[in-house]
C-alpha positions as CSV (number, residue, x, y, z in Angstrom):
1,X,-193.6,18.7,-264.6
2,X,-190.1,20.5,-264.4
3,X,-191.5,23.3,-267.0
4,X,-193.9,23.7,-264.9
5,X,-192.5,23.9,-261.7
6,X,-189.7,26.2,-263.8
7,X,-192.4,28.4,-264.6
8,X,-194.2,28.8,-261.1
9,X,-190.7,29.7,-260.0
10,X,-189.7,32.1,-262.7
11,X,-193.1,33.8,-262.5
12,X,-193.0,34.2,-258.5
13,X,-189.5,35.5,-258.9
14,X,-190.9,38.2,-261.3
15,X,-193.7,39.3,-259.1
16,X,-191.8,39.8,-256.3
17,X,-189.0,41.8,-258.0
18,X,-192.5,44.0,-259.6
19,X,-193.7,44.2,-256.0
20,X,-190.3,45.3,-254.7
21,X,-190.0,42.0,-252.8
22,X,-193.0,42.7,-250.1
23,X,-190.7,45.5,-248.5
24,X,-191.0,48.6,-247.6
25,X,-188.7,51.1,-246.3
26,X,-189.7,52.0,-242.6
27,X,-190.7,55.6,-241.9
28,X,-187.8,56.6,-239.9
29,X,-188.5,57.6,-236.3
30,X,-187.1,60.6,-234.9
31,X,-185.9,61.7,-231.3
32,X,-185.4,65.1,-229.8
33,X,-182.2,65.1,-229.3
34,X,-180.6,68.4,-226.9
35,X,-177.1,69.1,-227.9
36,X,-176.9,71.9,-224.8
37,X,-174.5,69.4,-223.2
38,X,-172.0,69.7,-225.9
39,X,-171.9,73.6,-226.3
40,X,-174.5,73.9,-228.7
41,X,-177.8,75.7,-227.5
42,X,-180.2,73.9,-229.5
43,X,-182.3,70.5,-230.2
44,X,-182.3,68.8,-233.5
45,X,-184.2,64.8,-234.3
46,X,-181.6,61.9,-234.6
47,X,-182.9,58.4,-235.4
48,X,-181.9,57.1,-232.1
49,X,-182.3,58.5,-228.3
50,X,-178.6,58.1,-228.0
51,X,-176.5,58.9,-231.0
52,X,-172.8,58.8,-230.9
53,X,-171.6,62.8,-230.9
54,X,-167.9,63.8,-231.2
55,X,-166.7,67.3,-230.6
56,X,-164.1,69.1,-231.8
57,X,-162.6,71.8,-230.0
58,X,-159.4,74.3,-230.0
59,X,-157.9,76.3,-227.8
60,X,-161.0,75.2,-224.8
61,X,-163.4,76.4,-227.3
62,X,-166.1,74.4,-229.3
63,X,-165.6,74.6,-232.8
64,X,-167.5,71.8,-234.0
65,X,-169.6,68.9,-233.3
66,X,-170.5,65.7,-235.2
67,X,-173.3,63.7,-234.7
68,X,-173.5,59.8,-235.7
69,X,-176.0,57.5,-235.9
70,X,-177.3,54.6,-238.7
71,X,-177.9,56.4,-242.2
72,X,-177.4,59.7,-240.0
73,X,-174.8,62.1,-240.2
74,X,-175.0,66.1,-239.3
75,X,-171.8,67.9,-238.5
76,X,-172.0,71.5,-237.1
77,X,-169.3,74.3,-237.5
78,X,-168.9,76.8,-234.9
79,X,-167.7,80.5,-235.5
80,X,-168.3,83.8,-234.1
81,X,-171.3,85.2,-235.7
82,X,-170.4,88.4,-238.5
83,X,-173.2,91.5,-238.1
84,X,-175.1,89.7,-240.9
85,X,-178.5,89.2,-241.5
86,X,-179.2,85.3,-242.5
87,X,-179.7,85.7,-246.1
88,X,-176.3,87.5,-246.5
89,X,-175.3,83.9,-244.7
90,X,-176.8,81.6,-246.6
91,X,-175.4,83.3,-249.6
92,X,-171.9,83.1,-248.6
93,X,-171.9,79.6,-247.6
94,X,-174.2,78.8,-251.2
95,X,-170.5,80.9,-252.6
96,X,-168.4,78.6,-250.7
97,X,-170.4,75.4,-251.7
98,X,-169.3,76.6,-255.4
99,X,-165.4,77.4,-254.8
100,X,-164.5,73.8,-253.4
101,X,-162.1,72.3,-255.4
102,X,-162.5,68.4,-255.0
103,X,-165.9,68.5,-256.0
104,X,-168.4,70.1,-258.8
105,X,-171.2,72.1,-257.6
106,X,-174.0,70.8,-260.4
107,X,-177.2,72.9,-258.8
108,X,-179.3,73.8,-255.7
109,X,-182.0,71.0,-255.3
110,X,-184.4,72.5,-252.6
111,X,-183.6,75.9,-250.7
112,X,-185.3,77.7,-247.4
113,X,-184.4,80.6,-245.9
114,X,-181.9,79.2,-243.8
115,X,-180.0,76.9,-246.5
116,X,-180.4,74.8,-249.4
117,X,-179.2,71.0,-250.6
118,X,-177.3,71.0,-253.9
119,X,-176.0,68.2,-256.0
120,X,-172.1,67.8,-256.9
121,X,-170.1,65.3,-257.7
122,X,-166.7,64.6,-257.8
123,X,-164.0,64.7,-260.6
124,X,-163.4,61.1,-262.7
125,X,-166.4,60.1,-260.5
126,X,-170.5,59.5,-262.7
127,X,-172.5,59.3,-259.2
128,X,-174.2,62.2,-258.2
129,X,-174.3,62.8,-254.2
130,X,-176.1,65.6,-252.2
131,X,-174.9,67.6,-249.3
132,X,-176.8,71.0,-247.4
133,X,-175.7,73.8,-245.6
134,X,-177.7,75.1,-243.3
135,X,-177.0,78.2,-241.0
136,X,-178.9,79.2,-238.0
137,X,-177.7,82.2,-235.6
138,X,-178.1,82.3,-232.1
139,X,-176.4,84.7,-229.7
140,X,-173.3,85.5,-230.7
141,X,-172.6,82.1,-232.7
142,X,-172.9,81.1,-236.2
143,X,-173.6,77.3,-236.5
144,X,-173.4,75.9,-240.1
145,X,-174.2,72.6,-240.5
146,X,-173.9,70.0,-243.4
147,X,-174.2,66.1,-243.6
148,X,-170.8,65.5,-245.3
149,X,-168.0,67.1,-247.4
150,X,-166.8,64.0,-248.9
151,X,-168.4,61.3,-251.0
152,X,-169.9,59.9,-247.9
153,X,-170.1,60.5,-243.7
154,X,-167.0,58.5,-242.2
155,X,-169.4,55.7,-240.3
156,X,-171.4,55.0,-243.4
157,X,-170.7,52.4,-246.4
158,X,-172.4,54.3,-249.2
159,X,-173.1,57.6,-249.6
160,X,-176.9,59.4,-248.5
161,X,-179.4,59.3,-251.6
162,X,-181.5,62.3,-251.9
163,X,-184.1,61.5,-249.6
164,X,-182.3,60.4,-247.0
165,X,-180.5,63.8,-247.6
166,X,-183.9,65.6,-247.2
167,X,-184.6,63.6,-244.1
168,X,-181.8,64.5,-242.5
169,X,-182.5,68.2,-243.4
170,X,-185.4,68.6,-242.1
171,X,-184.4,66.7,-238.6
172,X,-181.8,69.7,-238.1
173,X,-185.2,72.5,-238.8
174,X,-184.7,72.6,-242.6
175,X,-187.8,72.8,-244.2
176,X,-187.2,72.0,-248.0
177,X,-190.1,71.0,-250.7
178,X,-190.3,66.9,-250.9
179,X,-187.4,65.8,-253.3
180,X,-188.9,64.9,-257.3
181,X,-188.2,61.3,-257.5
């Protein structure tokens, strides 16, 4: 009686681990969100209606501006836009990527003509993490954004996997290839 009752156990146990437990991830739903009210003329998706933005300014003038919510993280930089067409831009920020020294570019996942998202990791460290940069022009600004520079956003316990990376890519107007998994 126990070996069987052992064995119904031990084999429901297996077929839920085989069936990834009965869950699925939920398709994540996405918001326009209108960052106007914080400097920055345009709209990107957040997961929420509301998320949590925090901006950083010197001098009066915007020159940055976070955005927070679960699993979410897309910080925008703020500069005066150079007389550059966008490729020249993406190229110097893809030269940048590769000159920061607390972390190892490894290679360029998925690019668009706006930006790309690259795999690094970080010295003494065996995780691979992904990051973008993607610029976009308008007037006289030149907004750069990225998801983090560090092993993981500030309000988050574990760093973005790929596709969460793409995800996020594509809610700021990114439109990258579906990631290999």
């Amino acid at each position: 009686m126990r070996l069987t009752l052992f064995a119904g156990i031990l084999f429901l146990s297996l077929f839920l681990v085989a069936c990834g437990g009965g869950k699925e991830e939920p398709e994540v739903v996405l918001y326009d969100t209108d960052l106007s009210s914080y400097g920055v003329p345009f709209k990107i998706k957040t997961p929420s209606e509301t998320p949590d933005m925090k901006k950083d300014e010197f001098l009066g003038e915007l020159v940055g501006l976070s955005i927070l919510d679960k699993n979410y993280y897309v910080q925008i930089m703020v500069n005066q836009a150079p007389m550059k067409d966008l490729a020249s831009l993406k190229a110097e920020a893809l030269g940048d990527v590769k000159k920061l020294t607390d972390e190892q570019f490894l290679n360029i996942v998925q690019e668009d003509e706006n930006g790309f998202i690259y795999e690094k990791k970080f010295e003494n460290d065996t995780i691979k993490y992904y990051d973008f940069r993607f610029v976009k022009t308008q007037g006289e600004k030149l907004y750069t954004m990225s998801t983090t520079t560090t092993r993981k956003p500030p309000h988050i316990t574990e760093p973005l996997g790929k596709e969460k990376v793409f995800m996020i890519y594509k809610s700021i107007g990114g439109d990258p290839k579906e990631p290999k998994k």
